[in-house]
N, C-alpha and C positions, 0 to 999 in steps of 0.2 A: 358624419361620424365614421363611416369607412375609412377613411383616409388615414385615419388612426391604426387600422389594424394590418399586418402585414398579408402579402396577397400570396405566398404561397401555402394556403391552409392546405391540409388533409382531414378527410373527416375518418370518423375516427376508425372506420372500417379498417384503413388505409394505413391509420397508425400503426395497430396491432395485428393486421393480418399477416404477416409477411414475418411473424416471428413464430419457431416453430421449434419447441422442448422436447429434446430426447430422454427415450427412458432412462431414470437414474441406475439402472444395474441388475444384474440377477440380485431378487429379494434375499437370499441367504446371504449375498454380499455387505447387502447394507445393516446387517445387527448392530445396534450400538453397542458401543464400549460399556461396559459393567464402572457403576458408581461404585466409590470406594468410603470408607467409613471417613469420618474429620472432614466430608466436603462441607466447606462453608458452603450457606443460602447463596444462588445467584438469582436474582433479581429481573426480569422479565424487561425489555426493551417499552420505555413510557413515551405513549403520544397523548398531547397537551391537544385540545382544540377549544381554543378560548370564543364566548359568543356562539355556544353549540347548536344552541336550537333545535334542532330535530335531533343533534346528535348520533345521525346516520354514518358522518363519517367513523364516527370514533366505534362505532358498530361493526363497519366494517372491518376495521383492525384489530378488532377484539375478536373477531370470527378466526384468524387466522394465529390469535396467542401473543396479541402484544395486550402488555397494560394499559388501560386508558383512566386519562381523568379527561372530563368533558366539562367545562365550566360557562355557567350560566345565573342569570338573576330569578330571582324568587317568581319575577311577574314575564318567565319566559310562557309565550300565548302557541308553544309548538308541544307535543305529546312525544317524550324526548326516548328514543330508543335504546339509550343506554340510560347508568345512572348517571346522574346532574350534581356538581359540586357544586353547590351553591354559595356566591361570590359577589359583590357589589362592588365594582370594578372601576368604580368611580372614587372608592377609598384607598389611599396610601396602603393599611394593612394587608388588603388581599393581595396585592403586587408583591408583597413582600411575604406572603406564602407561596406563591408561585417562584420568587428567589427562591425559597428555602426547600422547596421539591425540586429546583433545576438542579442546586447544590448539592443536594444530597441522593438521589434520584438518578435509572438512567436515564435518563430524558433524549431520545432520537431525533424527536419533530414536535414543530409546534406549527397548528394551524391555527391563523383568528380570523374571521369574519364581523369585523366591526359593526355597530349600528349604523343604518347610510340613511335613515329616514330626512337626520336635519341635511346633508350631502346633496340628496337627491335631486336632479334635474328636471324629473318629474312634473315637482312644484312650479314648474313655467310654465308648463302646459292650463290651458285652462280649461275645466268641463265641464263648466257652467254649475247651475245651483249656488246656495249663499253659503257653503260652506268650503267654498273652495280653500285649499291650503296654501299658504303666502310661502315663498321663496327665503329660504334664512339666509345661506352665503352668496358668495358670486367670485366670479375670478375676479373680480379687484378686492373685496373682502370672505377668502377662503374660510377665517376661522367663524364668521359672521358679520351679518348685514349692521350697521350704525341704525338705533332706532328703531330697536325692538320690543317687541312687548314684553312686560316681565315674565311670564309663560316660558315664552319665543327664547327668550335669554338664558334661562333655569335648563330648557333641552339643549342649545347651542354649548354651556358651559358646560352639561356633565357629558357632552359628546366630546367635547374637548380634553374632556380633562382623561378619560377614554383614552383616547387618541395618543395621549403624551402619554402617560404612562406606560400604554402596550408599544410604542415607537422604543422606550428607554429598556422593556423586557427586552426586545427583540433583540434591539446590539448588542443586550448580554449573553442573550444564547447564540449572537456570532462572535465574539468574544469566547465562548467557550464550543465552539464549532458544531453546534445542536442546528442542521440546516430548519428553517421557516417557509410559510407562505401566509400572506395575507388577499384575501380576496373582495368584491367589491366590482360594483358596475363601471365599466372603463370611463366612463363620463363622469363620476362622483366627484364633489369637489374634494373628496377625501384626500384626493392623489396632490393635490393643491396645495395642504396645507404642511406647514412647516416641517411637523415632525415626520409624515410621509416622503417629504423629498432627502430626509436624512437618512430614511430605508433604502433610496434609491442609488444611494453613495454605494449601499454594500449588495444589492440587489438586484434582479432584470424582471422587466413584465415580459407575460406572457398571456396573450390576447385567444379571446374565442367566442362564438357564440352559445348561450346556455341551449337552445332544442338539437344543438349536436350531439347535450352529452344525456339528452332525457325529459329537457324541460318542456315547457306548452308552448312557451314562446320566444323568438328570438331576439334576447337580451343578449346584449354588447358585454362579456364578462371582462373582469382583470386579474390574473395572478401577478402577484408582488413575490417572487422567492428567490433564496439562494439556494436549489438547485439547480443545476444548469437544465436538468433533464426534465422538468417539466414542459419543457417545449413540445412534450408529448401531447400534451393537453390542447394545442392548439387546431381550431377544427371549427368548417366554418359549416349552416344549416345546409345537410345533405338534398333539400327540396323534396322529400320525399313522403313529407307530412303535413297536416294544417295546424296551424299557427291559432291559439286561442287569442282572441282580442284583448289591447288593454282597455285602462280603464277603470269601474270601481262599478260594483256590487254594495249589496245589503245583506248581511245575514242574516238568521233567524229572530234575532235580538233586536233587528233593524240599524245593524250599525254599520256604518262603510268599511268597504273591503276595500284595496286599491290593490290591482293586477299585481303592479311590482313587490308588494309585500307577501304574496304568492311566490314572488321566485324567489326568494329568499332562500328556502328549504331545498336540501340538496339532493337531487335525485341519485338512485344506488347506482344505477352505470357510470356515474361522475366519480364516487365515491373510491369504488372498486378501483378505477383508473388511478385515483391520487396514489390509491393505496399501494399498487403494483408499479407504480413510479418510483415511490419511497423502500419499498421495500429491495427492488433494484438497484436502486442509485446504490443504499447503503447495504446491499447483504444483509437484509436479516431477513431471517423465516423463522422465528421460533418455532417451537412444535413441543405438544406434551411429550413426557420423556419417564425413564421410570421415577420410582419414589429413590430419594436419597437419605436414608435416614438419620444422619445427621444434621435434620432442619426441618421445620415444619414452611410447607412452601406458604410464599406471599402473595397466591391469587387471593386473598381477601384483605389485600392493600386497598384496591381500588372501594370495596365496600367498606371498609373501616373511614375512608375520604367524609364517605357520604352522611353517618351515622349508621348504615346500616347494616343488621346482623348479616355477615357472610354465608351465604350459602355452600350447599354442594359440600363435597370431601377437602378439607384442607392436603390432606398426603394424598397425593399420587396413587396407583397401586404399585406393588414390590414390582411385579412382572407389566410392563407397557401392553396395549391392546393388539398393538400392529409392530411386527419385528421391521415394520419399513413404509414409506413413504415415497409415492412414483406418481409423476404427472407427465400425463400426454395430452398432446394437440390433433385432434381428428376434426376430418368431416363426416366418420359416420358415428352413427351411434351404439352403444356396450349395449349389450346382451344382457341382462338386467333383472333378475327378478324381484318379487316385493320387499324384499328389506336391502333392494339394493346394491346386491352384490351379483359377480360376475358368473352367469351359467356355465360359462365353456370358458379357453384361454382366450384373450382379447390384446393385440398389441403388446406382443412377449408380458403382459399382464398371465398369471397363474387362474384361476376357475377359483371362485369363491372371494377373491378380490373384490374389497366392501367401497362403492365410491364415496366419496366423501363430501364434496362441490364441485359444480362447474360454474363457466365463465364464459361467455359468446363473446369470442373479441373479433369475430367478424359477420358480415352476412345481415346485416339489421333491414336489408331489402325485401325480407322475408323468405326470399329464395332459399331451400333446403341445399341445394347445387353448392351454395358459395357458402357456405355455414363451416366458420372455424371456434372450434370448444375444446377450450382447453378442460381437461378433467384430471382429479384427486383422487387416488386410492390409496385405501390402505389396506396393507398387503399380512396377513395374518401368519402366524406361527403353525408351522405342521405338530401334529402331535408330539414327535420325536423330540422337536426342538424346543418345545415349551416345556419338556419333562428335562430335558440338560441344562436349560436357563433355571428352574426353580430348582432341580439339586446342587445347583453353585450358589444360593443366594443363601446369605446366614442369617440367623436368628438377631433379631436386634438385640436381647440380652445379649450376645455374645461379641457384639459390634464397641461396646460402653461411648454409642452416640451420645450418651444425655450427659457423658461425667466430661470435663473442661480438663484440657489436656495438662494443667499444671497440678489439679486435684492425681491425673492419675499418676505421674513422677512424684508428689509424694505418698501416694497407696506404694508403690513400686520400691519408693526409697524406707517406707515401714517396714514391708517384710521383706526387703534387701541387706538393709545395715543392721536389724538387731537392736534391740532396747538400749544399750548405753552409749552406742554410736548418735541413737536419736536427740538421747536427753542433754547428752553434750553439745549436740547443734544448738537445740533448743537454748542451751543456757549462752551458749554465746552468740546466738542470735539475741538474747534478752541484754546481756553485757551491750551490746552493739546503740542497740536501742533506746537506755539510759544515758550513756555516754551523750548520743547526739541531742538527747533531748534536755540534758545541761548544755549545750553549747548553743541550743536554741531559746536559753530561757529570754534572754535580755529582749529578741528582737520579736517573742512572744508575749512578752510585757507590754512591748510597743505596739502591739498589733492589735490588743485590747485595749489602752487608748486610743487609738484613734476609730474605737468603733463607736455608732449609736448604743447612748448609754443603757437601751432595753437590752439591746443586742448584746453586749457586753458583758451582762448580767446573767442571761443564757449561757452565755458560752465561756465566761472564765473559769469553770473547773477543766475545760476541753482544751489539748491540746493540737489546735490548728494545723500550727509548721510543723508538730514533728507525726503528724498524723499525713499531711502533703508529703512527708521525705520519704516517710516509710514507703507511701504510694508509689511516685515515681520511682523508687529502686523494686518495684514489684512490675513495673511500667503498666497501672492502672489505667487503662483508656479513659477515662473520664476526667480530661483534665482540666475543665471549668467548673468542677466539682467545688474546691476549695474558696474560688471567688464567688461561687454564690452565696455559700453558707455565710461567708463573713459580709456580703452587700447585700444579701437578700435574694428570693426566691422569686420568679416575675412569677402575678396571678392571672395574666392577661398577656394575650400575644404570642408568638412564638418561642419555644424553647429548643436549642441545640441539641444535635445529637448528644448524647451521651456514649457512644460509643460500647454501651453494655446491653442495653434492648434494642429489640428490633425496630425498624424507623416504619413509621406509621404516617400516612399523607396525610394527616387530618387538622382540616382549617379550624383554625379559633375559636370557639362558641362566642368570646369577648373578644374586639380589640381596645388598645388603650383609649382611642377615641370614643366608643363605643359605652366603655365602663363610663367616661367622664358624664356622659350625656346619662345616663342611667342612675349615677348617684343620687341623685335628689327623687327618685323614686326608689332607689332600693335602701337608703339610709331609715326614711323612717319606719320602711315595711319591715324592715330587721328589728328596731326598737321597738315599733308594738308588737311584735312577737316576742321578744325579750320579757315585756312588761305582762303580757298577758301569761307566760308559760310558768305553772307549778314549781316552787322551788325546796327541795326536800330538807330535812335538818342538817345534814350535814353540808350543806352546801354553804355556809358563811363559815363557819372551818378550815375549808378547803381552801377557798378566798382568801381566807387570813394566809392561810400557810402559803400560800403561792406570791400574796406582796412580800412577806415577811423573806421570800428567797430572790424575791427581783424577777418573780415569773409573769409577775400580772401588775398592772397599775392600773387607779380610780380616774378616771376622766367622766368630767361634769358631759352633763349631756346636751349642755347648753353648745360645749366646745366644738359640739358636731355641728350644728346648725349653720349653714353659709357655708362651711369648711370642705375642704376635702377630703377629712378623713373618713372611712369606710369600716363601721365596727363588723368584726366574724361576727356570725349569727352562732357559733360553735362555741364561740368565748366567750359570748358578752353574757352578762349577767345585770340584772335590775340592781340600779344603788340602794333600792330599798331591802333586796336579803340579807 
């Protein structure tokens, strides 16, 4: 298996030592720029790591102010450090949430770490006992073995189907130039199979062993990505530690452990590296900043993903905590008292300078001597300067963040022009708008034939097209607005931006496949609820009046049975009231 890796490794001491960050500036230089009222939301740089598992990486990037979704299945067996979007990834629909967060979303990076169980070369080995696990693929059958069990088959196929679908994400996110990395033991037959070697078109490995960057044991890694600079990561066992055995355990349950499913889980010194790779390659460091109060910020994107209630302050504070942000590379150590901050001046650092994190990116020999740490602080506001930033900041009354800048041209054009200037807009803005809405009748006629006849019925007093024309000449951003109402509202799956609220990452509770499998158990739980629930006097009244206008129709309940139809529990009503 050496032969596979190339032989000028460095470990990782060697990577990182030899870079060395000066300080960003005298602190009074770096004050940021003052937010100005009408700033739209801007949206926090999103990393994707699909198959999270411990979801360490995405922890780590969350530490330093990027948004994370970390996506995982229901029956993940790791204690996951961030939150978990949970995805079943063997479905069409979820891939096509993951489109529609690439699309709409910034998305920077995406990482996947695939399942390699059915992959694994592992399974050649033998370790005696009767339950050894049989070999699925081979290099003459990558996708799997001919003559498998139906078990054997059922993991083979949704590993596959896996495989193909995160192969067809990926060349979309190199299509829209979102660099990736896929990872995976350098001997998997993953690398084998079909859709793998069409990553390889756009792609380059990058080879290393895992107790270079943390792990127990020295496992033959693979990066798959498109950055180039991951070649950072390459790095072979520095010798300087013992190696735990592979092999298989028993838990407390008494159920087999197998080594390699142990290295699975990503150790933080690996993490941190991907992170400080990515963050390099492409320039970003976000950092908290002050509040903008024209938007309520979207750190509780990533918990809205999840279902769950967002934490913490959604706004920001008016005034930031730190007028600045400086990182230095030392071998010795700050001066430091209990909460952290600097006793005396440290490295043109100021006294009272609060650290933030470090990072050992050299020295792992233990040796104090050769120890390089890079360190964070943040550098606080003198009294003077924090009383001249809050006497410039204004009142949000006096900001009109909350009013839409078209509302306030006309408050402006109210007490500008005067009562008869207004009424005269008004009336030939009305003239305008009868006008076009004769000349839309004929193809408004048509457009209620050809609708379903419930639908029709609804909506014939509404005027459609001259309700879309008014739109567009207001240039309403919601411009799938019009074809839904007239084809219908999906109850299931994804829905487009609308361009009027804020986008929300949150996966399906239903997808269409999902509903279809679920009908014949939620059909008849809606009907005996129908059937069993109190119906008051006026409710066959109501009834009447609602067929009588084409709002409602009688369908036998027979017509349900077999069928596809799906009665609201909101609408239906017993044939007997």
């Amino acid at each position: 298996m050496d032969d596979e890796f190339k032989s000028n490794f460095d470990a990782p001491s060697k990577i990182e030592g030899t870079e060395q960050q000066q300080p960003d500036g005298p602190p009074e230089a770096k004050s940021r720029e003052r937010p100005t009222a009408n700033t739209g939301p801007v949206l926090k740089p999103l990393v994707i790591e699909i198959c999270a598992g411990t979801a360490m990486l995405s922890r780590c990037f969350q530490e330093v102010g990027f948004d994370v979704m970390a996506v995982d299945h229901t029956h993940n067996r790791f204690h996951p450090l961030a939150h978990i979007c949970t995805l079943d990834l063997t479905l069409t629909s979820s891939w096509e949430f993951l489109y529609y967060v690439v699309r709409n979303f910034p998305v920077c990076f995406v990482h996947a770490a695939p399942p390699c169980g059915t992959c694994s070369r592992a399974r050649e080995i033998h370790l005696g006992g009767p339950t050894q696990p049989r070999p699925l693929r081979s290099s003459e059958y990558p996708h799997g073995l001919p003559q498998l069990t139906a078990d054997e088959q059922a993991r083979v196929d949704a590993a596959n189907s896996i495989y193909r679908q995160m192969s067809e994400f990926l060349l979309f996110c190199s299509r829209h130039n979102i660099p990736w990395s896929v990872e995976n033991p350098a001997r998997s037959y993953l690398w084998e199979t079909e859709w793998m070697l069409r990553l390889q078109e756009v792609a380059q490995f990058f080879y290393f062993t895992a107790c270079a960057w943390g792990s127990n044991r020295p496992t033959k890694k693979a990066f798959l990505s498109t950055l180039p600079d991951m070649f950072r990561l390459e790095a072979e066992c520095p010798g300087n530690h013992q190696h735990e055995p592979y092999g298989r355990t028993r838990d407390e349950q008494g159920k087999l452990i197998y080594a390699t499913a142990e290295e699975a889980a990503y150790p933080r010194i690996l993490c941190v590296q991907i992170r400080r790779i990515v963050q390099e390659a492409l320039n970003l460091f976000p950092e908290h900043s002050h509040a903008v109060p024209g938007f309520v910020t979207n750190n509780a994107a990533g918990a809205t993903a999840m279902r769950l209630q967002p934490r913490g302050r959604r706004m920001p504070p008016l005034i930031s905590e730190f007028v600045a942000f400086q990182t230095i590379t030392a071998k010795d150590a700050p001066p430091l008292d209990s909460k952290s901050c600097l006793t005396k001046p440290w490295h043109h650092l100021p006294a009272h300078a609060k650290m933030l994190s470090l990072e050992v990116l050299s020295g792992e020999c233990g040796e104090d001597s050769c120890k390089q740490i890079r360190y964070k602080f943040g550098i606080f506001r003198g009294p003077k300067q924090w009383i001249d930033d809050a006497i410039q900041l204004k009142h949000p009354f006096d900001l009109y963040h909350a009013v839409p800048d078209e509302l306030l041209r006309v408050v402006f054009e109210i007490l500008s022009l005067g009562p008869a200037e207004i009424a005269n807009r008004r009336t030939a803005k009305l003239k305008q708008w009868i006008s076009l809405a004769k000349s839309l009748e004929l193809e408004e006629a048509k457009l209620k034939e050809s609708m379903e006849p419930g639908v029709a019925a609804i909506l014939r007093p509404k005027r459609i097209l001259l309700w879309r024309s008014v739109a567009e000449q207001m240039e309403w951003p919601d411009h799938q607005l019009f074809e839904e109402i007239v084809e219908g509202f999906k109850i299931v799956g994804l829905q487009e931006p609308s361009g009027v609220f804020d986008l929300e990452p949150r996966p399906p509770s239903f997808s269409p496949e999902s509903l279809d499998d679920a009908i014949k158990f939620l059909r008849p739980a809606i009907l005996g609820k129908v059937k069993s629930a109190s119906v008051d006097e006026d409710a066959p009244e109501t009834m009447g009046h609602h067929l009588r206008r084409g709002l409602a129709f009688k369908l036998d309940e027979r017509a349900l049975i077999g069928g596809d139809r799906l009665p609201g529990g909101r609408q239906a009503m017993a044939s007997g009231a």
